[in-house]
ChimeraX commands (.cxc) that place a marker at each C-alpha (Angstrom):
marker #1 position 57.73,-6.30,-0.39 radius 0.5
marker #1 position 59.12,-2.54,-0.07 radius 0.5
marker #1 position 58.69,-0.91,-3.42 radius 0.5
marker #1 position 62.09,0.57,-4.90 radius 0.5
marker #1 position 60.34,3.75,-4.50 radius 0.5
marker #1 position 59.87,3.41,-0.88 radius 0.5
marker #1 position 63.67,2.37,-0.44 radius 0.5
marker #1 position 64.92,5.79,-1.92 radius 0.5
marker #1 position 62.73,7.97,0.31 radius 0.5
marker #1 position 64.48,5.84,3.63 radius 0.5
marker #1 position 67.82,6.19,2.07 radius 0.5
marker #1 position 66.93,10.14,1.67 radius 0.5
marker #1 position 65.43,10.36,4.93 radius 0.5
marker #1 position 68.56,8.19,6.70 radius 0.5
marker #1 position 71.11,10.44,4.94 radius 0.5
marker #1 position 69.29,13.91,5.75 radius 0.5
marker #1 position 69.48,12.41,9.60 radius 0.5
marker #1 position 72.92,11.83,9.32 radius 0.5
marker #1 position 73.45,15.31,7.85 radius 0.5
marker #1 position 70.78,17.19,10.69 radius 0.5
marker #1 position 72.83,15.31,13.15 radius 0.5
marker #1 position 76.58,17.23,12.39 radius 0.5
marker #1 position 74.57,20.07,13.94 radius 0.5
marker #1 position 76.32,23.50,14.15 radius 0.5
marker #1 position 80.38,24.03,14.07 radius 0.5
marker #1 position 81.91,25.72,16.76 radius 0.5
marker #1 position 85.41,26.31,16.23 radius 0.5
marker #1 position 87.89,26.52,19.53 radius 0.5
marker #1 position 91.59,26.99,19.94 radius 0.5
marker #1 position 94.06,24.58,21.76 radius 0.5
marker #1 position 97.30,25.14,23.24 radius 0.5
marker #1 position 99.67,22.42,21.64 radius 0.5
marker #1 position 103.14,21.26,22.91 radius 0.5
marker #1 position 105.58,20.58,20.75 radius 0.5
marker #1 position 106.54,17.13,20.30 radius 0.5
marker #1 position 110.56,17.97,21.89 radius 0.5
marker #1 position 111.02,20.96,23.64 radius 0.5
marker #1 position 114.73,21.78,22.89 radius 0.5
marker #1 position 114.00,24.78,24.96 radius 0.5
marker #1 position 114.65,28.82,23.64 radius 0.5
marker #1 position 118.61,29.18,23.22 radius 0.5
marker #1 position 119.00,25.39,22.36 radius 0.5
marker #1 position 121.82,25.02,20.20 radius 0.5
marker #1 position 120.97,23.75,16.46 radius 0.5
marker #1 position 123.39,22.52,13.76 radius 0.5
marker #1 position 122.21,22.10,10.53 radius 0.5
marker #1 position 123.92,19.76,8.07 radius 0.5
marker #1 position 124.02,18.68,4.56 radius 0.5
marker #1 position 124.82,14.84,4.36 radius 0.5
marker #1 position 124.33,15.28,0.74 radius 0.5
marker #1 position 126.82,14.23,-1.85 radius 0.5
marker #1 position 125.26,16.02,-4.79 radius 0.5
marker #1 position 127.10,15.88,-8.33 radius 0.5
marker #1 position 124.63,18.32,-10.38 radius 0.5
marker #1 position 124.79,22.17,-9.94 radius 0.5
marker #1 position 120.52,22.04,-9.14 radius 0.5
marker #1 position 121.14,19.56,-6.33 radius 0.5
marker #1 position 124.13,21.15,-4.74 radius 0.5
marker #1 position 121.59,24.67,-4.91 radius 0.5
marker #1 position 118.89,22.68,-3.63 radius 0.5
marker #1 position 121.33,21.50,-0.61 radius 0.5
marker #1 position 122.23,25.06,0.29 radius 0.5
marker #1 position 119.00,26.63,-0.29 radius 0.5
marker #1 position 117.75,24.33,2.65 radius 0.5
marker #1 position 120.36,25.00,5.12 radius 0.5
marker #1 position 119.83,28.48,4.34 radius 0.5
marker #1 position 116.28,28.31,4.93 radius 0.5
marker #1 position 116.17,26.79,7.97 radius 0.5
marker #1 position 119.20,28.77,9.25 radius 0.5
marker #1 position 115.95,31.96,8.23 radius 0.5
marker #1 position 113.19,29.93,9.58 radius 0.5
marker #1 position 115.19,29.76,13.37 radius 0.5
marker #1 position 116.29,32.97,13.79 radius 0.5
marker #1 position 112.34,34.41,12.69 radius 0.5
marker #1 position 111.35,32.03,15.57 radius 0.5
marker #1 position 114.02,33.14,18.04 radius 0.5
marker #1 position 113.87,30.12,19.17 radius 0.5
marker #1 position 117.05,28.64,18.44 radius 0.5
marker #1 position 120.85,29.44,18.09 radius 0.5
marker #1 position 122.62,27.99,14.92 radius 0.5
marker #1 position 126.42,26.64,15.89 radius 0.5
marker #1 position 129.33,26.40,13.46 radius 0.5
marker #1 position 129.31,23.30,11.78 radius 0.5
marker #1 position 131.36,20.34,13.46 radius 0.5
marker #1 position 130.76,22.16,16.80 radius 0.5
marker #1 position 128.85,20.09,20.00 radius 0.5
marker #1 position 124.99,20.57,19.22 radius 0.5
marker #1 position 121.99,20.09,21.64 radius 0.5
marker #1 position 120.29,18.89,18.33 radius 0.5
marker #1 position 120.84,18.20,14.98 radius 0.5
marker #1 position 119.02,19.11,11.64 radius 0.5
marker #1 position 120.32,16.85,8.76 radius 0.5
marker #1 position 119.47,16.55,4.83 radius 0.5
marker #1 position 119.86,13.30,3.41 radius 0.5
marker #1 position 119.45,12.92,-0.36 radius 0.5
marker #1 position 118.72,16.41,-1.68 radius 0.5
marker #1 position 117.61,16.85,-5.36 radius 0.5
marker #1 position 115.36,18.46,-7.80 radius 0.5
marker #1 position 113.53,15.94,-9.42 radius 0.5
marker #1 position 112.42,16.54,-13.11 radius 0.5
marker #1 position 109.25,16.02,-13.63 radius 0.5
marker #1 position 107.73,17.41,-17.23 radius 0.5
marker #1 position 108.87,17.86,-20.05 radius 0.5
marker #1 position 108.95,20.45,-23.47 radius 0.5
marker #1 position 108.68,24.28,-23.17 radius 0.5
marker #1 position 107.05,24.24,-19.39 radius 0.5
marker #1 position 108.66,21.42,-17.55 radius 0.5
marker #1 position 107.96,20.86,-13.42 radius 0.5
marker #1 position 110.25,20.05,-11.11 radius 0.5
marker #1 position 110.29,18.82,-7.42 radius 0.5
marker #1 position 112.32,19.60,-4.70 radius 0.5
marker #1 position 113.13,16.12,-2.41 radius 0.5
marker #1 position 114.96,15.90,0.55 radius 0.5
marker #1 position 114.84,13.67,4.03 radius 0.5
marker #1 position 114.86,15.52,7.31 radius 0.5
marker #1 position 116.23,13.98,9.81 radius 0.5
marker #1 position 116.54,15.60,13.33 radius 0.5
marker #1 position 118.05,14.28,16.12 radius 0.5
marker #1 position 119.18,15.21,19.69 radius 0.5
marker #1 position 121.63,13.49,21.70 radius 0.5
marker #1 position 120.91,10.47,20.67 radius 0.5
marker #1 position 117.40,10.41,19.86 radius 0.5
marker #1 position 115.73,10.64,16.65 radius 0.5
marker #1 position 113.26,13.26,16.95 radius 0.5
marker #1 position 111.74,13.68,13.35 radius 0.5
marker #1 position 112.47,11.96,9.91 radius 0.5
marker #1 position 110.60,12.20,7.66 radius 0.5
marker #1 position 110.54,12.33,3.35 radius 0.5
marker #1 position 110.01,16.03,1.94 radius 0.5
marker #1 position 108.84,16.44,-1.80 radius 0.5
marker #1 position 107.64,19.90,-2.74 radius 0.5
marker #1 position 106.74,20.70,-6.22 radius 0.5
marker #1 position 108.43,23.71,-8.19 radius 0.5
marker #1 position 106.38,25.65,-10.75 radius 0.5
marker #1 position 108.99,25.99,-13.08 radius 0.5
marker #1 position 112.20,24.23,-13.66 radius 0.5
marker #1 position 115.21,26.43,-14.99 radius 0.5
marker #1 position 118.53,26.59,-13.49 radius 0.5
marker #1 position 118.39,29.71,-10.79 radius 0.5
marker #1 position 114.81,29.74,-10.42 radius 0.5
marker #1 position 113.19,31.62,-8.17 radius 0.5
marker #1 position 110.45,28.29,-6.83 radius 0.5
marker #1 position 113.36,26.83,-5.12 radius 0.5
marker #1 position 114.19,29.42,-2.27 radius 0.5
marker #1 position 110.21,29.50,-1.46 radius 0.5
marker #1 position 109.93,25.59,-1.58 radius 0.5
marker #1 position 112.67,25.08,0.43 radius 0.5
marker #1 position 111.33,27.58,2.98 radius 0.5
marker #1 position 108.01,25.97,2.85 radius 0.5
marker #1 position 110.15,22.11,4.40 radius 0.5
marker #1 position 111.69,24.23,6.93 radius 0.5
marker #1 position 109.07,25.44,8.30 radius 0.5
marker #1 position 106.86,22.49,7.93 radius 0.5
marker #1 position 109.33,20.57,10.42 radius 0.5
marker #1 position 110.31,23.69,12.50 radius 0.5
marker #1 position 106.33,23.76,13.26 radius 0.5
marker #1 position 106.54,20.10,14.12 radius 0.5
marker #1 position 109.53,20.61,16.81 radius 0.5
marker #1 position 107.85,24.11,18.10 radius 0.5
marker #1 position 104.50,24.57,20.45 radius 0.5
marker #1 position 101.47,26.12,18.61 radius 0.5
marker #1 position 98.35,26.93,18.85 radius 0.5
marker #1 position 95.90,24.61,17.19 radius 0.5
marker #1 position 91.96,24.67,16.39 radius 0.5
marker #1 position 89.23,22.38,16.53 radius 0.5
marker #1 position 85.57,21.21,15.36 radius 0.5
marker #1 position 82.94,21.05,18.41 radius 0.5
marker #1 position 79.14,20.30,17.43 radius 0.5
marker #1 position 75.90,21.76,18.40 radius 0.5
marker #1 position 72.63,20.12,17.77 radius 0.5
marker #1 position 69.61,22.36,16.69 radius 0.5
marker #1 position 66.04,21.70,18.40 radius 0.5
marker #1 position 63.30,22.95,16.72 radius 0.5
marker #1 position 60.66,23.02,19.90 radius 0.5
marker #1 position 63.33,25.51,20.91 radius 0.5
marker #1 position 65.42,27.81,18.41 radius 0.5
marker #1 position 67.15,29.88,21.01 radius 0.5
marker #1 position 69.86,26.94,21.40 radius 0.5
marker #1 position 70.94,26.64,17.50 radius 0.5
marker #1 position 70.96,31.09,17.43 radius 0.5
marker #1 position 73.01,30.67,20.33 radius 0.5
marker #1 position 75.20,28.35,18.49 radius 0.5
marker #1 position 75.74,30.12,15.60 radius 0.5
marker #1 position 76.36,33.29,17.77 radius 0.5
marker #1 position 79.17,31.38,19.39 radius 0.5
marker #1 position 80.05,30.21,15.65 radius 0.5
marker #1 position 80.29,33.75,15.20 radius 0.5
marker #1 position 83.01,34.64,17.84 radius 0.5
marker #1 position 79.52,36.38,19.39 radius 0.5
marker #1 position 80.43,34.31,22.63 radius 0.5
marker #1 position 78.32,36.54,24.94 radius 0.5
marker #1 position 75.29,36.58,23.10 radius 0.5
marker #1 position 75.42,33.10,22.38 radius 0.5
marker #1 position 75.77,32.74,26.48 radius 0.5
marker #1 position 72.52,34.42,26.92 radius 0.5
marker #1 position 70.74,32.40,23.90 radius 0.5
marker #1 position 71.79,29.46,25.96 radius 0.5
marker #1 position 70.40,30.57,29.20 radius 0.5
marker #1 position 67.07,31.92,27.29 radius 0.5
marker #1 position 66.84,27.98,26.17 radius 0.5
marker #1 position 66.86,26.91,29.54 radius 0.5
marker #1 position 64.31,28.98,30.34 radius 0.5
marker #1 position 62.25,28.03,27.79 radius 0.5
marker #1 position 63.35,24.45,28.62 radius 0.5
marker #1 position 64.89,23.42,31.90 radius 0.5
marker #1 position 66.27,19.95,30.65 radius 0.5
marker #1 position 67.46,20.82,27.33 radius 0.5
marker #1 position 70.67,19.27,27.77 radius 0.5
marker #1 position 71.99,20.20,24.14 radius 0.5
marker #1 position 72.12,24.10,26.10 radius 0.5
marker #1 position 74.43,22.87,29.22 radius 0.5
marker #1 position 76.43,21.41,26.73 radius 0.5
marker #1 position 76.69,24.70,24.84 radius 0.5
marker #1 position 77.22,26.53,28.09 radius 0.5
marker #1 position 80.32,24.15,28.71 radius 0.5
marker #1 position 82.16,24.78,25.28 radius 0.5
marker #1 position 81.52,28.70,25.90 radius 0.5
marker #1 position 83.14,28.57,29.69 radius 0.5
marker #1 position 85.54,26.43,27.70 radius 0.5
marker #1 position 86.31,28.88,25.28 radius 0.5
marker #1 position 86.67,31.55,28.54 radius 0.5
marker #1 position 89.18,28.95,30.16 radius 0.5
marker #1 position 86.67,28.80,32.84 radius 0.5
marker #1 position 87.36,25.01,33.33 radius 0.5
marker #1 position 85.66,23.90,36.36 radius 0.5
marker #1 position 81.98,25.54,35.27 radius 0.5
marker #1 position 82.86,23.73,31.94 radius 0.5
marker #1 position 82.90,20.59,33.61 radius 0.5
marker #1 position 80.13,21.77,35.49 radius 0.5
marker #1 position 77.77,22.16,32.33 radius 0.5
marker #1 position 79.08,19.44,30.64 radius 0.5
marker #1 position 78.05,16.97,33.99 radius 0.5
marker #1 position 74.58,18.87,34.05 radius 0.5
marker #1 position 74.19,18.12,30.41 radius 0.5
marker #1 position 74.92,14.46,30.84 radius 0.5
marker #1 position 72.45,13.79,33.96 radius 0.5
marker #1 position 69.73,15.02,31.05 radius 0.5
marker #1 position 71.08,13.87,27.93 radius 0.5
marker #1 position 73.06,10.56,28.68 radius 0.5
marker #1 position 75.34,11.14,25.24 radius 0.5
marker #1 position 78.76,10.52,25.73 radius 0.5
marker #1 position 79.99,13.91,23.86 radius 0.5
marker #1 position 78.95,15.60,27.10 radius 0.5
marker #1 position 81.35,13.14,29.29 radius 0.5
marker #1 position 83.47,12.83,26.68 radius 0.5
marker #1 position 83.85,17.24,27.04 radius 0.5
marker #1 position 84.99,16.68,30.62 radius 0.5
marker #1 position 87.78,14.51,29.71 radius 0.5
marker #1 position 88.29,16.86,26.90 radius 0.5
marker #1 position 88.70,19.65,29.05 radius 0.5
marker #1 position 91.32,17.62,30.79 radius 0.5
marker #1 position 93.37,17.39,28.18 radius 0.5
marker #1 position 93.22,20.68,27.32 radius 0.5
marker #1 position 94.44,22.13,30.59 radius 0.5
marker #1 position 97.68,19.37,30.46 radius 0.5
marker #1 position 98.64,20.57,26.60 radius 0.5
marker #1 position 98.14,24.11,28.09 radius 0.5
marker #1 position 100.32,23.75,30.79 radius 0.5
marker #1 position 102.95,22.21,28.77 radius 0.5
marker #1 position 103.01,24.54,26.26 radius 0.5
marker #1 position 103.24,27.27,28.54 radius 0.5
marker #1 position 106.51,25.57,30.10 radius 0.5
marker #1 position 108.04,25.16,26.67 radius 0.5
marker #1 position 107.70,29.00,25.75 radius 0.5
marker #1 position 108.66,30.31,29.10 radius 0.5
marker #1 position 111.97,27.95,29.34 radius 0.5
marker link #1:1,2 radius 0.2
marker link #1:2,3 radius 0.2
marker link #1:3,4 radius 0.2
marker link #1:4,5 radius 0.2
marker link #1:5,6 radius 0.2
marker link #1:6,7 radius 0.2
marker link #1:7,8 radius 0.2
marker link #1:8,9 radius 0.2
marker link #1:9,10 radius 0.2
marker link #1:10,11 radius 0.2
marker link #1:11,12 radius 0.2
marker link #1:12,13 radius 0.2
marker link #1:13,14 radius 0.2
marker link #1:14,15 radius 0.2
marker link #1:15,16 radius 0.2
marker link #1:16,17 radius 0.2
marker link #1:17,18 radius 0.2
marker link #1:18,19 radius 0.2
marker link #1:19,20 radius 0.2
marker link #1:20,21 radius 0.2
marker link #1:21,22 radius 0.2
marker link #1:22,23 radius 0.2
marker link #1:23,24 radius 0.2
marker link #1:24,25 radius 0.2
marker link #1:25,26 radius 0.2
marker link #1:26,27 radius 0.2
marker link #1:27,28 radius 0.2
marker link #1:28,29 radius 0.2
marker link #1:29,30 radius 0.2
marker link #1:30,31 radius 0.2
marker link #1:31,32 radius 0.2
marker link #1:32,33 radius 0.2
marker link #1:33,34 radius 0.2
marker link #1:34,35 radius 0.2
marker link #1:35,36 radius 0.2
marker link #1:36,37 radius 0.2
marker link #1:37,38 radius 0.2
marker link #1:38,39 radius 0.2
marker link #1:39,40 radius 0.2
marker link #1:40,41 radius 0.2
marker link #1:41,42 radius 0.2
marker link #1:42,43 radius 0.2
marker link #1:43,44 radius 0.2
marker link #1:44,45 radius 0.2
marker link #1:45,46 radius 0.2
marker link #1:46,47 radius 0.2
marker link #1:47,48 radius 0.2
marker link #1:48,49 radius 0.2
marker link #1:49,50 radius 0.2
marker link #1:50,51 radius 0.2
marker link #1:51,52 radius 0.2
marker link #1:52,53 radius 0.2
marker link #1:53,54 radius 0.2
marker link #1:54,55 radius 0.2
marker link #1:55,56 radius 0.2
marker link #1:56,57 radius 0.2
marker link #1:57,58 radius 0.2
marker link #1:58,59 radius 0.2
marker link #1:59,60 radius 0.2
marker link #1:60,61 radius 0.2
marker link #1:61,62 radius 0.2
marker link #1:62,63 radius 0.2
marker link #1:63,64 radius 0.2
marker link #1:64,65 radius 0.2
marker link #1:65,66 radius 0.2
marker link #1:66,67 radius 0.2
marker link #1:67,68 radius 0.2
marker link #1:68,69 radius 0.2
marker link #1:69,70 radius 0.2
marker link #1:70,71 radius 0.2
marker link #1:71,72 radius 0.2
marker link #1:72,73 radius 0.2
marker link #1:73,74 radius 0.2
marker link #1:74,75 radius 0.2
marker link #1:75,76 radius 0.2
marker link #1:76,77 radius 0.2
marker link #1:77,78 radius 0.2
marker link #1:78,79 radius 0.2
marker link #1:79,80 radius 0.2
marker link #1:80,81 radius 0.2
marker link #1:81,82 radius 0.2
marker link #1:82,83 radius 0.2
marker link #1:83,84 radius 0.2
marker link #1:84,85 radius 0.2
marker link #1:85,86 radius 0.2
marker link #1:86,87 radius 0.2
marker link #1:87,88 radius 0.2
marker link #1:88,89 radius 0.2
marker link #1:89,90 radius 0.2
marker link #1:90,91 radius 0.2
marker link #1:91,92 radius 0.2
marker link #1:92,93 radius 0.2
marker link #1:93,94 radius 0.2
marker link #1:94,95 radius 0.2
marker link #1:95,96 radius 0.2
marker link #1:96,97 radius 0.2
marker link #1:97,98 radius 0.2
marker link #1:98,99 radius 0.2
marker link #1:99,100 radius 0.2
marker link #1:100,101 radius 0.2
marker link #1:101,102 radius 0.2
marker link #1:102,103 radius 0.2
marker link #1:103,104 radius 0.2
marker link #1:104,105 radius 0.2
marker link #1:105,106 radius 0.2
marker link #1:106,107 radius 0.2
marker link #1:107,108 radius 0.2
marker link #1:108,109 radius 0.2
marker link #1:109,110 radius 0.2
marker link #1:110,111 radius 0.2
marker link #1:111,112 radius 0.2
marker link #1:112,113 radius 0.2
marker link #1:113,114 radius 0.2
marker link #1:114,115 radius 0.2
marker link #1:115,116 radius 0.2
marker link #1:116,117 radius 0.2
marker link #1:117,118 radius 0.2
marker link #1:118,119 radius 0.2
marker link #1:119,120 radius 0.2
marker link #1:120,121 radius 0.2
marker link #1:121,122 radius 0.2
marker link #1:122,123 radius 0.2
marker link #1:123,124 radius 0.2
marker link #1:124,125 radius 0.2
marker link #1:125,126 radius 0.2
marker link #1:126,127 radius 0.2
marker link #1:127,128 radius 0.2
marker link #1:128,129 radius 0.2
marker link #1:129,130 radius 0.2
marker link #1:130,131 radius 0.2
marker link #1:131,132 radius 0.2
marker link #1:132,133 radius 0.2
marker link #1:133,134 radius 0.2
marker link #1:134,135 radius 0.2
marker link #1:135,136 radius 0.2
marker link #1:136,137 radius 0.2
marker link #1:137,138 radius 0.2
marker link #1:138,139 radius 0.2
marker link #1:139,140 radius 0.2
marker link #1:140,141 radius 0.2
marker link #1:141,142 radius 0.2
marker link #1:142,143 radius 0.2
marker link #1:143,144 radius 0.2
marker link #1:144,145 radius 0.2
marker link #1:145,146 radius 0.2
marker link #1:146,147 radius 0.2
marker link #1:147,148 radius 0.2
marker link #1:148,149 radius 0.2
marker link #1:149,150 radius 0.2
marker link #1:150,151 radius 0.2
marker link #1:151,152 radius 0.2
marker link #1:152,153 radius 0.2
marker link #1:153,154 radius 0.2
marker link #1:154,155 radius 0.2
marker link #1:155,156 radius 0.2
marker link #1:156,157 radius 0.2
marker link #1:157,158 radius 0.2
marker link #1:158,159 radius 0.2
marker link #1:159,160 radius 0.2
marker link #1:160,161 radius 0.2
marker link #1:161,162 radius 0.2
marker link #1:162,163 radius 0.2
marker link #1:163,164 radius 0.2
marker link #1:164,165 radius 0.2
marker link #1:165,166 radius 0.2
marker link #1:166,167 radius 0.2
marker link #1:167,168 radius 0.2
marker link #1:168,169 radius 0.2
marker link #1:169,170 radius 0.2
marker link #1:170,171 radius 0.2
marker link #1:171,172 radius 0.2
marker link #1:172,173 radius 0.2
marker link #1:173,174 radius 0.2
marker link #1:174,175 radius 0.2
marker link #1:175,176 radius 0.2
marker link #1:176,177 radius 0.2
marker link #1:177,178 radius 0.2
marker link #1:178,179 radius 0.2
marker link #1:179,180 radius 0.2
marker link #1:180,181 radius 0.2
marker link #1:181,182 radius 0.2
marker link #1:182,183 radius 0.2
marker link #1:183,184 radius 0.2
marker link #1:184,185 radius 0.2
marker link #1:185,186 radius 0.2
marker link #1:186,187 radius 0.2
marker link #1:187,188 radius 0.2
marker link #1:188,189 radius 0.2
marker link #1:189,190 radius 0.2
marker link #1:190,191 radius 0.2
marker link #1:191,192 radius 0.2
marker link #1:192,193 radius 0.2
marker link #1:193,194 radius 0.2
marker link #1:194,195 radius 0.2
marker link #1:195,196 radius 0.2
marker link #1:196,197 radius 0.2
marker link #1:197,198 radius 0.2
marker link #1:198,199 radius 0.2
marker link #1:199,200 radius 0.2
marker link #1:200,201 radius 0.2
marker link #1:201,202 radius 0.2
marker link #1:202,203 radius 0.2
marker link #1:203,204 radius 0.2
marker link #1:204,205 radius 0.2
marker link #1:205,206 radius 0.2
marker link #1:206,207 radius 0.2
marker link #1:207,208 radius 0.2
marker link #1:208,209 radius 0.2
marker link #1:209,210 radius 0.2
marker link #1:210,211 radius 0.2
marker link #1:211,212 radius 0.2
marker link #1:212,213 radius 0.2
marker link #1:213,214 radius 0.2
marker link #1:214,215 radius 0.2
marker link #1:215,216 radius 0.2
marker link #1:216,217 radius 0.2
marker link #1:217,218 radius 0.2
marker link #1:218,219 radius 0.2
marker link #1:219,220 radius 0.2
marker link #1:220,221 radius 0.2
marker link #1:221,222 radius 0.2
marker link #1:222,223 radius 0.2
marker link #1:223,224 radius 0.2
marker link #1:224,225 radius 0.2
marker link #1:225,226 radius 0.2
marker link #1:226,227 radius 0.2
marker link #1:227,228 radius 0.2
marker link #1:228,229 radius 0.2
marker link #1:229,230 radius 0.2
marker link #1:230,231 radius 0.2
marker link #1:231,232 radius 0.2
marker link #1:232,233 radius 0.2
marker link #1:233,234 radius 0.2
marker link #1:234,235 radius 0.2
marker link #1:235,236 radius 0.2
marker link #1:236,237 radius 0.2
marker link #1:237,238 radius 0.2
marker link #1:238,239 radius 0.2
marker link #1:239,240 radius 0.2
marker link #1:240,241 radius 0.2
marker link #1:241,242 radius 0.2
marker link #1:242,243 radius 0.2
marker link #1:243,244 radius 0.2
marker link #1:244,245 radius 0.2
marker link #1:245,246 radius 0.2
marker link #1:246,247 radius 0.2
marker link #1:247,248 radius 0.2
marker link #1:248,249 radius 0.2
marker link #1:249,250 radius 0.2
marker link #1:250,251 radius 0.2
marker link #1:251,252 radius 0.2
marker link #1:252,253 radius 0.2
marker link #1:253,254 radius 0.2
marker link #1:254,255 radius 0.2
marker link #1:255,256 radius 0.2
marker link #1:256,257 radius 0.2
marker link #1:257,258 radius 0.2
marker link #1:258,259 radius 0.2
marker link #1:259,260 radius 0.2
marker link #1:260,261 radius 0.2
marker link #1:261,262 radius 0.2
marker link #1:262,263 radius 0.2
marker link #1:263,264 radius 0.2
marker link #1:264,265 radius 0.2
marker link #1:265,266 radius 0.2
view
């Protein structure tokens, strides 16, 4: 029978494994297309459906129009028409309110609201809004700022960005030129870390763990096909499906690229 003693030093042993195996974090950027593209000089109209009865809520109401009337025109990426005129899209409030939430000397306060926006016919984003106030007292300052922070939480969700992500190098220890070349690239060091990689092919032709570095750092140079190039070398050695799984990433990457550069050239 395995002694209880025994059992802990697996479990420690499994979960330092699990750890090792993260490896190092390489972070990359990714072109993102926005979900509608309404296109630069789309006509907007934004409207309050909201039939508020309190002072706070009819402030909240305007506060929110007026913010995303700011949030636009900083983007440039949209023209506000008069109210009641034709729209390309639509951005409507639905049940906007500042919710009390504390009580005494220091009460909080919420601001809620739905977003709904909609083109043509389509819905193209609803969704609940609830951002908290640090102070609740007719006038306050909070409520401007939170109701900037909703616009521009759903202006970002109708507008192409730029996005980053998590890859994962694993260390060797027979060879330590391939986890300093990792960190290099963890760096931003992208050129050093290129040579780290080569020197860890030199020092080992079929460590495939260095391809497969090689192919996030002609990633990260938008050099696409050597990517895939590394990343095919790197599976014919290493058999893991991250390395064919970074072909089909690359993929991907060039079609949200493409489509993002249509949306901010149109």
């Amino acid at each position: 029978m395995v002694s209880l003693k025994t059992m802990r030093c697996i479990r420690i042993l499994a979960l330092c494994a699990v750890l090792s195996s993260c490896g190092i974090q390489i972070q990359l950027e990714n072109a993102v297309p926005a979900e509608v593209n309404l296109g630069r000089g789309a006509h907007v109209e934004v409207r309050d459906s909201t039939h508020a009865h309190s002072p706070m809520n009819r402030d909240a109401a305007r506060a929110l129009c007026r913010a995303f009337r700011h949030q636009m025109a900083e983007d440039g990426y949209y023209i506000l028409v008069a109210r009641g005129g034709m729209a390309d899209a639509r951005i409507e409030m639905y049940d906007t309110h500042v919710h009390h939430t504390g009580e005494g000397e220091h009460p909080t306060a919420r601001l809620c609201t739905t977003i709904e926006v909609e083109s043509g016919y389509r819905c193209l984003y609803r969704r609940r809004e609830d951002v908290y106030l640090s102070r609740d007292s007719h006038g306050h300052p909070e409520l401007y700022d939170a109701a900037r922070d909703i616009a521009r939480k759903t202006m970002k969700k109708l507008t192409p960005h730029v996005s980053t992500y998590c890859e994962y190098v694993d260390e060797n220890e027979q060879n330590p030129a391939l986890g300093q070349g990792a960190r290099a690239c963890a760096a931003g060091n992208w050129e050093q870390g290129r040579q780290l990689a080569q020197q860890a092919l030199s020092v080992n032709p079929n460590e495939a763990e260095a391809y497969y570095l090689l192919g996030l750092i002609e990633r990260h140079a938008q050099n696409f096909a050597a990517s895939d190039e590394m990343f095919r070398r790197a599976a014919s050695l290493g058999n893991k499906s991250k390395y064919t799984e970074g072909i089909r990433g690359n993929a991907a990457i060039q079609r949200n690229a493409a489509a993002y550069q249509q949306q901010i050239a149109s």
